[in-house]
C-alpha positions in Angstrom: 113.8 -44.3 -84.9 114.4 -41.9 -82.0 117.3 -42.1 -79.9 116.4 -42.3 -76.2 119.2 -41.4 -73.9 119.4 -43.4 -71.0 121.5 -42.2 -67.4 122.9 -44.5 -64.7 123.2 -43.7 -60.8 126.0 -45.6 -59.6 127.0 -45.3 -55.7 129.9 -46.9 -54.2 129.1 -49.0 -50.8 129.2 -46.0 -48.5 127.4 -43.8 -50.2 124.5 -47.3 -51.0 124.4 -47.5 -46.9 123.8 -43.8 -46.1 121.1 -43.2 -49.4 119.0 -46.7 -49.0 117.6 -48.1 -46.4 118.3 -51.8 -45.8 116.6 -52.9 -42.4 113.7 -55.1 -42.6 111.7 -52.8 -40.1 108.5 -52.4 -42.8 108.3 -56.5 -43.4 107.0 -57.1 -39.3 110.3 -58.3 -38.1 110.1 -58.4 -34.6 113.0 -59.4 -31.5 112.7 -62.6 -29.8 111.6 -60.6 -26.7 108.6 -59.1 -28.8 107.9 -62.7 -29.5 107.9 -64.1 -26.1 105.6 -61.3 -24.9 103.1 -61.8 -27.8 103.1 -65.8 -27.2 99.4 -66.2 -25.9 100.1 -68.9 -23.4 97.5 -71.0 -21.2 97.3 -68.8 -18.8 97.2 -65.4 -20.9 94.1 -67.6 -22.8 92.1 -67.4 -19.1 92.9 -64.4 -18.2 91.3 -62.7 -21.9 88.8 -65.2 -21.8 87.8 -63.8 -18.0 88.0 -60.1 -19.5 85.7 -60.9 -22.4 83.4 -63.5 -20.5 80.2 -61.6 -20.9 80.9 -60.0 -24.6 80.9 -63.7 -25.4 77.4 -64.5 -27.3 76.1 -67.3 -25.4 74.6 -69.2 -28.5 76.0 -69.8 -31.6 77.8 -71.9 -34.0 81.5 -70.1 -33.4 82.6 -67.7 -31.0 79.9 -68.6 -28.3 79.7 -70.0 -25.1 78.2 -72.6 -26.7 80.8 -73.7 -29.3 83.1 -73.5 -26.7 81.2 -76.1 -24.4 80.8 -78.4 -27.9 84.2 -78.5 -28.9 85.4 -79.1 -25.4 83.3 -81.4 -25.0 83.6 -83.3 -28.2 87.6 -83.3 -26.8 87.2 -84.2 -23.4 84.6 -87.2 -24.7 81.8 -85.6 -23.2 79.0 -88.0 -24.3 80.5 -90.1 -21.6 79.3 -87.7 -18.9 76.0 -87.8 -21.1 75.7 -90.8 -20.3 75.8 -90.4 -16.2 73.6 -87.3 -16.6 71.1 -90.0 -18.1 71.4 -92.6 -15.6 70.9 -90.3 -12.6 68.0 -88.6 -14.5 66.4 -92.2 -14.7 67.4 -92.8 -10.8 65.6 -89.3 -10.2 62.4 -90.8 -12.2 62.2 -94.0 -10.4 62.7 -92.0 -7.4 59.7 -90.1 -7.9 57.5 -93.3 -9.3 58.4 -94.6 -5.7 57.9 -91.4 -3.6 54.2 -91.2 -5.7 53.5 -95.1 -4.4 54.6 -94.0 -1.1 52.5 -91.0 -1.1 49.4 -93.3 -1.8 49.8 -95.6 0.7 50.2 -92.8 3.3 46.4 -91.3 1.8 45.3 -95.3 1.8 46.5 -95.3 5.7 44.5 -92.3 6.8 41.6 -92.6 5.0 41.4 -95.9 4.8 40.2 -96.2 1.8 41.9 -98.7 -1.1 43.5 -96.0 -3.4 45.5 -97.3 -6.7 46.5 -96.4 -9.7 44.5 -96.9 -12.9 47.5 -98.1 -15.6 46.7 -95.4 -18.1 47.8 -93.1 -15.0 50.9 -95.4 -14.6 53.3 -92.6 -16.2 56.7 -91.6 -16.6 56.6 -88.6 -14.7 60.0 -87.1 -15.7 59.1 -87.3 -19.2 55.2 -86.7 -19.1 53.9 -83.7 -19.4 51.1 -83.9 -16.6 53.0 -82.5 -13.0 52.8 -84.6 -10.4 50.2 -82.2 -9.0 47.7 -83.6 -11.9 48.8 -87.0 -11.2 47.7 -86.4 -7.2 44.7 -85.1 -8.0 43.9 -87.6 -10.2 44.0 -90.2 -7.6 42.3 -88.4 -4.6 45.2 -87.2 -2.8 45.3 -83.6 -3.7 45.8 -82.4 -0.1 49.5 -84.4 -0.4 52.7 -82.5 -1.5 53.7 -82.8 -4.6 57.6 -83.4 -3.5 
């Protein structure tokens, strides 16, 4: 068996203080006026999200434009407003079904001929694929705007 000899550094308290260093400084302590500047309040939030507007990816499922308008959406109950973008989309179709019946009895006025629709051509023009150029044409009245 060998004999290992083993020494002990003992200091007393002053001689502790000026050897070791005992501040936290390495563990990210910070002062409370550190903390209130780096608090990202509402406003701070617009004015970075101003600065980095267009380094923003438009599309995509985080960090986008588009997961912003999802999530905000999703928050704010958005399919509600869904729903009003559908009903004045329908308004806008019915408006055009009657604008196209109006537009054919203007042609039937000055040419006096009896103009109407066949009701395969009876479409929904905001969701048909046919304009409502085709749709004029169709029916004889090509020299009419198409709205």
């Amino acid at each position: 068996m060998n004999k290992v000899d083993v020494k002990k550094t003992v200091f007393n308290k002053p001689q502790y203080i000026k050897t070791i260093d005992t501040t936290f400084n390495e563990l990210g302590v910070t002062n409370i006026s550190d903390d209130i500047d780096n608090t990202i309040t509402v406003q701070k939030f617009f004015e970075y999200y101003d600065e980095l507007f267009y380094e923003i990816p438009a599309t995509g499922e985080n960090n986008s434009h588009e997961f912003l308008v999802k999530t905000s959406g999703e928050y704010i109950n958005y399919d509600q407003e869904s729903d009003i973008i559908k009903a004045l989309q329908d308004e806008i179709s019915s408006l055009r079904q009657e604008n196209l019946e109006l537009q054919i009895k203007a042609v039937k006025a000055e040419s006096g001929e009896d103009i109407s629709l066949n009701p395969s051509l009876d479409v929904d023009i905001a969701n048909s694929n046919e304009s409502t150029t085709d749709v004029l044409n169709t029916i004889g009245a090509s020299g009419l705007n198409a709205y």
